[in-house]
N, CA and C atoms as a LAMMPS dump frame, in Angstrom:
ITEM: TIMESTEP
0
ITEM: NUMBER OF ATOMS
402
ITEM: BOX BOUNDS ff ff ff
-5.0000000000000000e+02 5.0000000000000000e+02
-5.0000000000000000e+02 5.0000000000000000e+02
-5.0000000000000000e+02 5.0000000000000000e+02
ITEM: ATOMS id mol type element x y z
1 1 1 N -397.611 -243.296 -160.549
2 1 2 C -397.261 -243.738 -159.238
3 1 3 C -397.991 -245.016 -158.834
4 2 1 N -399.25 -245.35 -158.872
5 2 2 C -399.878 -246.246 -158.624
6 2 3 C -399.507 -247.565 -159.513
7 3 1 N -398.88 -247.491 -160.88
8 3 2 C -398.181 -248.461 -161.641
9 3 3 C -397.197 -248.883 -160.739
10 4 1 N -396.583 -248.312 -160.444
11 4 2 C -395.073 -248.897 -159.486
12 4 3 C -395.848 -249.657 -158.549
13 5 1 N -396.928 -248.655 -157.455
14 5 2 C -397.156 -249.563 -156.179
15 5 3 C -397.193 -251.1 -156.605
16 6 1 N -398.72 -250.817 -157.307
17 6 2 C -398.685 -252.619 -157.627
18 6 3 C -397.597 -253.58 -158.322
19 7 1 N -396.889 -253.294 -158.697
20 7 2 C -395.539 -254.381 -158.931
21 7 3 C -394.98 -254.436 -157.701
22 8 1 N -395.136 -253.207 -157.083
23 8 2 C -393.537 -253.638 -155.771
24 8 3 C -394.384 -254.533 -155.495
25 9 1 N -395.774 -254.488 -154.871
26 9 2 C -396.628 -254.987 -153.668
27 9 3 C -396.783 -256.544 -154.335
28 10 1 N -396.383 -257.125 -155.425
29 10 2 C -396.919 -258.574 -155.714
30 10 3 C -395.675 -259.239 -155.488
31 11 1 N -394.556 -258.641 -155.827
32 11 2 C -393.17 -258.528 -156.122
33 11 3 C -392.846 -258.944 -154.419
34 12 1 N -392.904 -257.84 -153.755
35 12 2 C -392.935 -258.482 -152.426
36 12 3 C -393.264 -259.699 -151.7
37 13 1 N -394.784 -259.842 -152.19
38 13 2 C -395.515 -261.182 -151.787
39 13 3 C -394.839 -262.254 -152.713
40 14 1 N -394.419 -261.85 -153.546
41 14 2 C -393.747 -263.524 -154.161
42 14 3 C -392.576 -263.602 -153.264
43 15 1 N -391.547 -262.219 -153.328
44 15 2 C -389.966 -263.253 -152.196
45 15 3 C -390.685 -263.436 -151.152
46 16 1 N -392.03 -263.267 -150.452
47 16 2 C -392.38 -263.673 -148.903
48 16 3 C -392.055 -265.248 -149.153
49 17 1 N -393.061 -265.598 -150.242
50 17 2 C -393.65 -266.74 -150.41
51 17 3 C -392.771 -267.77 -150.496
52 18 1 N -391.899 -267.447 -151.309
53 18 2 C -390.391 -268.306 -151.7
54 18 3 C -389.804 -268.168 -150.597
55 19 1 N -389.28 -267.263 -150.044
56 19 2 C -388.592 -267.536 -148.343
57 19 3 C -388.846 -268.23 -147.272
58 20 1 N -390.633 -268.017 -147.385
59 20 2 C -391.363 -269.222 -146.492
60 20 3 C -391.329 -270.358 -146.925
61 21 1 N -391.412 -270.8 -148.333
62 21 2 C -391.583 -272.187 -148.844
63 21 3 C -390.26 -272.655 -148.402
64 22 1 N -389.001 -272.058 -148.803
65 22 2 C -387.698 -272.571 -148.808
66 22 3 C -387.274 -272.94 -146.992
67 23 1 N -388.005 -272.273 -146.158
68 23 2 C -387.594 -272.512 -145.036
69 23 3 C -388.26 -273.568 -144.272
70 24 1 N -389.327 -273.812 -145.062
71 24 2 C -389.782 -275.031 -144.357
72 24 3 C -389.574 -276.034 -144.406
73 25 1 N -388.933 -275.895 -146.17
74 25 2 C -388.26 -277.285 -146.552
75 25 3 C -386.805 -277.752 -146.187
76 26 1 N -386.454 -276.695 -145.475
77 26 2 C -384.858 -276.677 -144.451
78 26 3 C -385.363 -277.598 -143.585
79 27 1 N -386.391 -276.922 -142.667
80 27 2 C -386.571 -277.391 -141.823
81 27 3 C -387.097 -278.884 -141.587
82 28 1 N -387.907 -279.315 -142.938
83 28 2 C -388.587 -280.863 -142.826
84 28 3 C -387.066 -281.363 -142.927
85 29 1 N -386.117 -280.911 -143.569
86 29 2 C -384.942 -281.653 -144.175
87 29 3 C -383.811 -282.283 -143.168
88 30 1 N -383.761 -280.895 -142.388
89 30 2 C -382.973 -280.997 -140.963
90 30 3 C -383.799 -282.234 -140.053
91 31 1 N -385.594 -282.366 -140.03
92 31 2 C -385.916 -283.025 -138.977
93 31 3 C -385.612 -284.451 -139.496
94 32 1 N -385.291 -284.936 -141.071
95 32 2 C -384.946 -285.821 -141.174
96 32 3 C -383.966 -286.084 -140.889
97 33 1 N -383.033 -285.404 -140.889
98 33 2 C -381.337 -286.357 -140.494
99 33 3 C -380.905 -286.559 -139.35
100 34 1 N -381.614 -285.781 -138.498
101 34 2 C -381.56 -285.681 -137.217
102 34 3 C -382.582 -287.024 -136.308
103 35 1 N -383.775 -287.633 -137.32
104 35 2 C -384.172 -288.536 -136.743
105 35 3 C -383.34 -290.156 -137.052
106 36 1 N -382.905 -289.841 -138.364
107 36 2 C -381.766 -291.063 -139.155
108 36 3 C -380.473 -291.095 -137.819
109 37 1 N -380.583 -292.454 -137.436
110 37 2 C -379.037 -292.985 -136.728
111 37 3 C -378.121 -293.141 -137.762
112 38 1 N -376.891 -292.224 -137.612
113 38 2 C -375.466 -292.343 -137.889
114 38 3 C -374.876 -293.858 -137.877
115 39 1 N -374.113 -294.489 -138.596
116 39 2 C -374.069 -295.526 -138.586
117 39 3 C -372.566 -295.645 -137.441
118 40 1 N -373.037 -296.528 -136.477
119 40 2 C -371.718 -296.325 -134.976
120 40 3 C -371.023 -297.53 -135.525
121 41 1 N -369.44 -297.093 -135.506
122 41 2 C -369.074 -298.559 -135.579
123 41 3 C -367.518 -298.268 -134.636
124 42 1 N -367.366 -297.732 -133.654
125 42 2 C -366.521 -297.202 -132.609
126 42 3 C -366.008 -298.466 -132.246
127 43 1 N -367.144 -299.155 -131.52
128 43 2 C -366.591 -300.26 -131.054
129 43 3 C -365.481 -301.482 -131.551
130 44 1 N -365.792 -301.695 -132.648
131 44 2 C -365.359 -302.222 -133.952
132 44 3 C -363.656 -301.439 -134.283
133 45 1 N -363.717 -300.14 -134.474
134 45 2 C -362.544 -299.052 -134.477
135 45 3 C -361.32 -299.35 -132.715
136 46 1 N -362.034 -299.381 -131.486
137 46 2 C -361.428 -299.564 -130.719
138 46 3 C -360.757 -300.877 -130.91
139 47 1 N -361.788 -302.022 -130.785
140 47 2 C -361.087 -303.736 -130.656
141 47 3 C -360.079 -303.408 -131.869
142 48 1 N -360.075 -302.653 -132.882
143 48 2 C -358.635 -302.92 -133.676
144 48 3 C -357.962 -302.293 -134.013
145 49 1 N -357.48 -301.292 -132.783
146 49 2 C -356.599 -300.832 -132.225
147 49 3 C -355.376 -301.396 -131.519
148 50 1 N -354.673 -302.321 -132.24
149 50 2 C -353.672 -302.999 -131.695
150 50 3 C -352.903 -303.623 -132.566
151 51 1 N -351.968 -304.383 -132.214
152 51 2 C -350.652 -304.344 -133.419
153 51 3 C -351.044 -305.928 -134.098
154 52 1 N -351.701 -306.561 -133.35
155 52 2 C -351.793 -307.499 -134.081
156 52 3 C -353.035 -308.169 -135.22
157 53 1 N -353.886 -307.075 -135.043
158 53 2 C -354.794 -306.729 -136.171
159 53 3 C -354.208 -306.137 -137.438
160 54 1 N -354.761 -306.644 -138.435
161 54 2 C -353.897 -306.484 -139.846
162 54 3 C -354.629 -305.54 -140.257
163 55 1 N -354.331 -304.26 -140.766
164 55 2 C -354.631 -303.191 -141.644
165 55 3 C -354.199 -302.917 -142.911
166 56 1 N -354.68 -301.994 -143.951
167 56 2 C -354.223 -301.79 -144.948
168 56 3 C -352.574 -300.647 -145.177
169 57 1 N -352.491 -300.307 -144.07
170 57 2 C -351.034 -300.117 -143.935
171 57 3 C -349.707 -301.552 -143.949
172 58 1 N -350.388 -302.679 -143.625
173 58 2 C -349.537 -303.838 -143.281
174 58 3 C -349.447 -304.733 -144.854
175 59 1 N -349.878 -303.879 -145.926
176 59 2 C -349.892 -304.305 -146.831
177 59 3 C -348.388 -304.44 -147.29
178 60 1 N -347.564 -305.561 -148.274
179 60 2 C -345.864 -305.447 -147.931
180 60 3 C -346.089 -304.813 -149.835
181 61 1 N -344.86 -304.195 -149.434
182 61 2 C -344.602 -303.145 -151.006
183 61 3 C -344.039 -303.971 -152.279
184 62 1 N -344.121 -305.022 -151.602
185 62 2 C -343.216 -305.779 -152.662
186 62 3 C -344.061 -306.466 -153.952
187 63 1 N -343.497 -306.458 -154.969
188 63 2 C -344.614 -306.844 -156.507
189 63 3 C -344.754 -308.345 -156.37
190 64 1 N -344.514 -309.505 -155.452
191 64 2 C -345.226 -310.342 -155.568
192 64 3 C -346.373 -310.462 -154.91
193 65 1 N -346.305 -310.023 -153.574
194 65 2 C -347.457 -309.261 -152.51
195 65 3 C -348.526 -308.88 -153.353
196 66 1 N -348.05 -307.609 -153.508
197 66 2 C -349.157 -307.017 -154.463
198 66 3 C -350.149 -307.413 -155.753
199 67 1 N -349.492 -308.137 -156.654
200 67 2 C -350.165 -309.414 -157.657
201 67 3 C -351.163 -310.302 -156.479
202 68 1 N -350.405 -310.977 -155.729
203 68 2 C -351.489 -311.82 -154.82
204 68 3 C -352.861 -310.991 -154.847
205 69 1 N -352.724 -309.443 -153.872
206 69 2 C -353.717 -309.092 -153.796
207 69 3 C -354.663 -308.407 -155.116
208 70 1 N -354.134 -308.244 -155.768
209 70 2 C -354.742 -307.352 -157.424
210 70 3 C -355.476 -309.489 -157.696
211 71 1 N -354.969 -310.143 -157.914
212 71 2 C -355.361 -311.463 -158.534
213 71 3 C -356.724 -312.104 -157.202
214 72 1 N -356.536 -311.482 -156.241
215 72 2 C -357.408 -311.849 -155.478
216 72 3 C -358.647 -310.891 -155.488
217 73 1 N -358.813 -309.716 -155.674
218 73 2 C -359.568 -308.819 -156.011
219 73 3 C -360.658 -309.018 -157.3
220 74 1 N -359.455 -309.144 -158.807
221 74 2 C -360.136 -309.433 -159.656
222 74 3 C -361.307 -310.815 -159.777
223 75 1 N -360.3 -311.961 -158.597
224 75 2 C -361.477 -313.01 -158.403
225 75 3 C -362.51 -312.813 -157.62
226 76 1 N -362.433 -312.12 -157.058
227 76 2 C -364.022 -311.536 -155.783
228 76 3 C -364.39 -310.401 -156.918
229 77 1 N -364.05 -309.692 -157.778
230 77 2 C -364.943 -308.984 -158.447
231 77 3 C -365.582 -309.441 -159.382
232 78 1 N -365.242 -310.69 -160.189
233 78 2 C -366.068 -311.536 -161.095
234 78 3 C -366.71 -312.244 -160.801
235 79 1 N -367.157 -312.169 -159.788
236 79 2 C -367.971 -313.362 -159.393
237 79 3 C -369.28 -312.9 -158.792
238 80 1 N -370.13 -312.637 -159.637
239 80 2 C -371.732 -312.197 -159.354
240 80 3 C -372.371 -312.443 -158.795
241 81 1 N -371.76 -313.969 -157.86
242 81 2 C -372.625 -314.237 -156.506
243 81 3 C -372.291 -314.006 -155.457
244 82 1 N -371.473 -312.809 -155.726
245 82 2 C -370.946 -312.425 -154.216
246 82 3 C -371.505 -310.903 -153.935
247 83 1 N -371.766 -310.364 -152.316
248 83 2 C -372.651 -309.1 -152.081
249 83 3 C -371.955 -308.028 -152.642
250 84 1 N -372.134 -307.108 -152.196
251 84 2 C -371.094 -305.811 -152.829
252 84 3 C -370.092 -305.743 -151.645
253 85 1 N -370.351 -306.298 -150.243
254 85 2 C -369.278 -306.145 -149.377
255 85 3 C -368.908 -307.284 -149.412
256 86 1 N -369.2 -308.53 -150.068
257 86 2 C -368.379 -309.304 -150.333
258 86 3 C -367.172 -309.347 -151.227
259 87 1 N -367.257 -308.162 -152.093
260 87 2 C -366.136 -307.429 -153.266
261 87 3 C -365.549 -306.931 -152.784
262 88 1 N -366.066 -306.28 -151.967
263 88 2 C -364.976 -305.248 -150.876
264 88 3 C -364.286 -305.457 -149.825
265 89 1 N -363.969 -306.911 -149.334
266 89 2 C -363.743 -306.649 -148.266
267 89 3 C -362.285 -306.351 -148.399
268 90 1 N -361.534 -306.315 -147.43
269 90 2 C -360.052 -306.091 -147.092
270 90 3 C -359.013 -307.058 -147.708
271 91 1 N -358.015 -306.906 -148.184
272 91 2 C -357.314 -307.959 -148.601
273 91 3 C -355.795 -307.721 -148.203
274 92 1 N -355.147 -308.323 -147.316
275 92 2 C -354.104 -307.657 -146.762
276 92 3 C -352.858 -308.764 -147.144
277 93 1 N -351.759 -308.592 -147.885
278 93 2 C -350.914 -309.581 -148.525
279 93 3 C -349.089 -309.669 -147.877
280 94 1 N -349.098 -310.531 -146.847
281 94 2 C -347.273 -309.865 -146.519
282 94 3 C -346.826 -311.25 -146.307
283 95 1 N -345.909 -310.99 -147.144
284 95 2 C -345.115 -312.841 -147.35
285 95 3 C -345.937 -313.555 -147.822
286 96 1 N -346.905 -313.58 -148.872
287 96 2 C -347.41 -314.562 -149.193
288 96 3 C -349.004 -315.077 -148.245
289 97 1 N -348.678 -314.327 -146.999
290 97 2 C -349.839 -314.874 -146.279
291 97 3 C -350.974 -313.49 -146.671
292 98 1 N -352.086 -314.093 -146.617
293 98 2 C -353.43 -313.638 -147.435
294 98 3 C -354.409 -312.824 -145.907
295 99 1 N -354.761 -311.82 -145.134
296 99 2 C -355.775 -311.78 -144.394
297 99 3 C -357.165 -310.777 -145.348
298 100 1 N -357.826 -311.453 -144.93
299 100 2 C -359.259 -310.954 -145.18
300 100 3 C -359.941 -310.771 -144.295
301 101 1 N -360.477 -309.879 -144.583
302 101 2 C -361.035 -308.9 -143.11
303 101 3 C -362.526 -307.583 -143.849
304 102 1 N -363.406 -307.339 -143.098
305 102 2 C -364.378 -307.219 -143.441
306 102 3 C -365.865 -307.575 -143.24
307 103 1 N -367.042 -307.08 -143.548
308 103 2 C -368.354 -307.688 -143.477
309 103 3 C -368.742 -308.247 -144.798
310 104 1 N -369.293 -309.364 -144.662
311 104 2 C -369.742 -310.487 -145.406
312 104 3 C -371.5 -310.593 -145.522
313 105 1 N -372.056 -311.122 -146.342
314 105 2 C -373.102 -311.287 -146.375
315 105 3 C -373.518 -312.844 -145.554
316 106 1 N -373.099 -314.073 -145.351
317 106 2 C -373.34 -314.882 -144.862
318 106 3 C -372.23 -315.867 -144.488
319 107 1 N -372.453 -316.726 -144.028
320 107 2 C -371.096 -317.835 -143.629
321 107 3 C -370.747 -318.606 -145.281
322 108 1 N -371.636 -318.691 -146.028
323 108 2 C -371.327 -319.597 -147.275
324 108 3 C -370.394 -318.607 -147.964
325 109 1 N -370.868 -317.162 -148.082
326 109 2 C -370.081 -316.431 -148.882
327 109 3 C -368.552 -315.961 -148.018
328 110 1 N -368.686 -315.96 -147.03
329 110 2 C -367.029 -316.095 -145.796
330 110 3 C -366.236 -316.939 -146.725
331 111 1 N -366.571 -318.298 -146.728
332 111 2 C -365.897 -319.419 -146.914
333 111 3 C -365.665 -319.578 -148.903
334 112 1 N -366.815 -318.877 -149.402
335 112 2 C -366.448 -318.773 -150.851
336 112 3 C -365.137 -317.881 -150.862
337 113 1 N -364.942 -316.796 -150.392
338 113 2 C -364.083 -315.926 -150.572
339 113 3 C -362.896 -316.134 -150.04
340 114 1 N -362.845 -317.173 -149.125
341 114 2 C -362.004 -317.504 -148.121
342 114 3 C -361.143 -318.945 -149.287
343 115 1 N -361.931 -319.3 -149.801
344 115 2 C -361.228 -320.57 -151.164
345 115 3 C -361.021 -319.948 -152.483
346 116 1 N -361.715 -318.733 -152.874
347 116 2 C -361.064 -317.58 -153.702
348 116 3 C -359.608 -317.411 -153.486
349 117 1 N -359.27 -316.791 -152.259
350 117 2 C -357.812 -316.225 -151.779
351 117 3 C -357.582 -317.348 -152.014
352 118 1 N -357.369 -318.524 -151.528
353 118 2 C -356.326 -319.874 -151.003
354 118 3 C -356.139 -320.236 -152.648
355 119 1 N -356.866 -320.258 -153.848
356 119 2 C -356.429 -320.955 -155.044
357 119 3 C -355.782 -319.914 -155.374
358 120 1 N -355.613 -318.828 -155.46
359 120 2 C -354.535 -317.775 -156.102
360 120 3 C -353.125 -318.037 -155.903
361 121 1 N -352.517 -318.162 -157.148
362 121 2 C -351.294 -318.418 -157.342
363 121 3 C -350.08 -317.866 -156.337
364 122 1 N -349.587 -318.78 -155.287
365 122 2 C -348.849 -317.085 -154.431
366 122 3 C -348.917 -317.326 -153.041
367 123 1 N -350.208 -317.945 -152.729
368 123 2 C -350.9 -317.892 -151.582
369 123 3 C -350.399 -318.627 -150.748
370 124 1 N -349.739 -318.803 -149.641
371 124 2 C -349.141 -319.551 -148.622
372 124 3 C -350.076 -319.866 -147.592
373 125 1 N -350.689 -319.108 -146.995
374 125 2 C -351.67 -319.553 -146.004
375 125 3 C -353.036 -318.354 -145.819
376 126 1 N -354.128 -318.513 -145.742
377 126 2 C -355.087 -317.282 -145.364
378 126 3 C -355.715 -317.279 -144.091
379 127 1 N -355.41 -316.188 -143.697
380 127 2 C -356.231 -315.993 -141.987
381 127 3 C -357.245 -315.003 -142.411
382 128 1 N -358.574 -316.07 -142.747
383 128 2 C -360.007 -315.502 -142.277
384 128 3 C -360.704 -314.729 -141.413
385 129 1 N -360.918 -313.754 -141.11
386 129 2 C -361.302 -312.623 -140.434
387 129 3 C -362.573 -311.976 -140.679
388 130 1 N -363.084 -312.322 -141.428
389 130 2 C -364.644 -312.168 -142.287
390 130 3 C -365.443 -312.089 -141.111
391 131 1 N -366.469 -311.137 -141.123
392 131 2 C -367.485 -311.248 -140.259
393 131 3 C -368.805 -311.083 -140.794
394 132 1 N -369.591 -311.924 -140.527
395 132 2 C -371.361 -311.56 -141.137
396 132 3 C -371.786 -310.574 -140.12
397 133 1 N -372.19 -310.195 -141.341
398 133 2 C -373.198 -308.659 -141.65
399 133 3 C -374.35 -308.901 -140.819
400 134 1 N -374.748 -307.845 -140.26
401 134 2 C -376.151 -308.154 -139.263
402 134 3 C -377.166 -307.942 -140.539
């Protein structure tokens, strides 16, 4: 009988121990995300809320459209001096006209990306929309 006690009784104190350890580390975990700001960008979501802001729905279905934007992509992705949201930004293609839209790393890289689109084969006119990045 006394064989059993002492296993339950250490046995016990270890799940205490692990239940307490694990809950505290909930808890440091929770006080971190809760002190981290959510990144707000509402404001940004409202102003382009309207028909004459270009979205990736306004993209046109048609296969010359689409080449524009695939040929404009591959040139902002080869090019290693551009940020990672300079790769990414928006590329919106209907009739030939080019919008780019997005955060940028600076005004030089706006205007690199902005003469990217315009030499692509296709390109009729580009409306710049680029905004630097805080």
């Amino acid at each position: 009988m006394k064989r059993i006690t002492f296993t339950i009784i250490p046995m016990c104190l270890l799940t205490t121990l692990i239940v307490v350890g694990c809950s505290k580390d909930r808890a440091s975990n929770e006080k971190v995300s809760q002190t981290s700001a959510a990144p707000d960008n509402s404001a940004v979501n409202v102003r382009d809320r309207n028909d004459q802001t270009k979205t990736a729905g306004d993209q046109a279905e048609n296969e010359a459209d689409r080449t524009i934007s695939q040929n404009i992509r591959k040139e902002l992705s080869a090019d290693d001096s551009l940020s990672t949201n300079g790769k990414n930004v928006k590329i919106i293609t209907a009739d030939g006209k080019v919008t780019l839209r997005g955060p940028v790393k600076s005004d030089a890289e706006k205007s690199a990306i902005a003469g990217k689109a315009q030499q692509v084969a296709g390109v009729k006119n580009v409306d710049n929309q680029l905004e630097i990045a805080n």
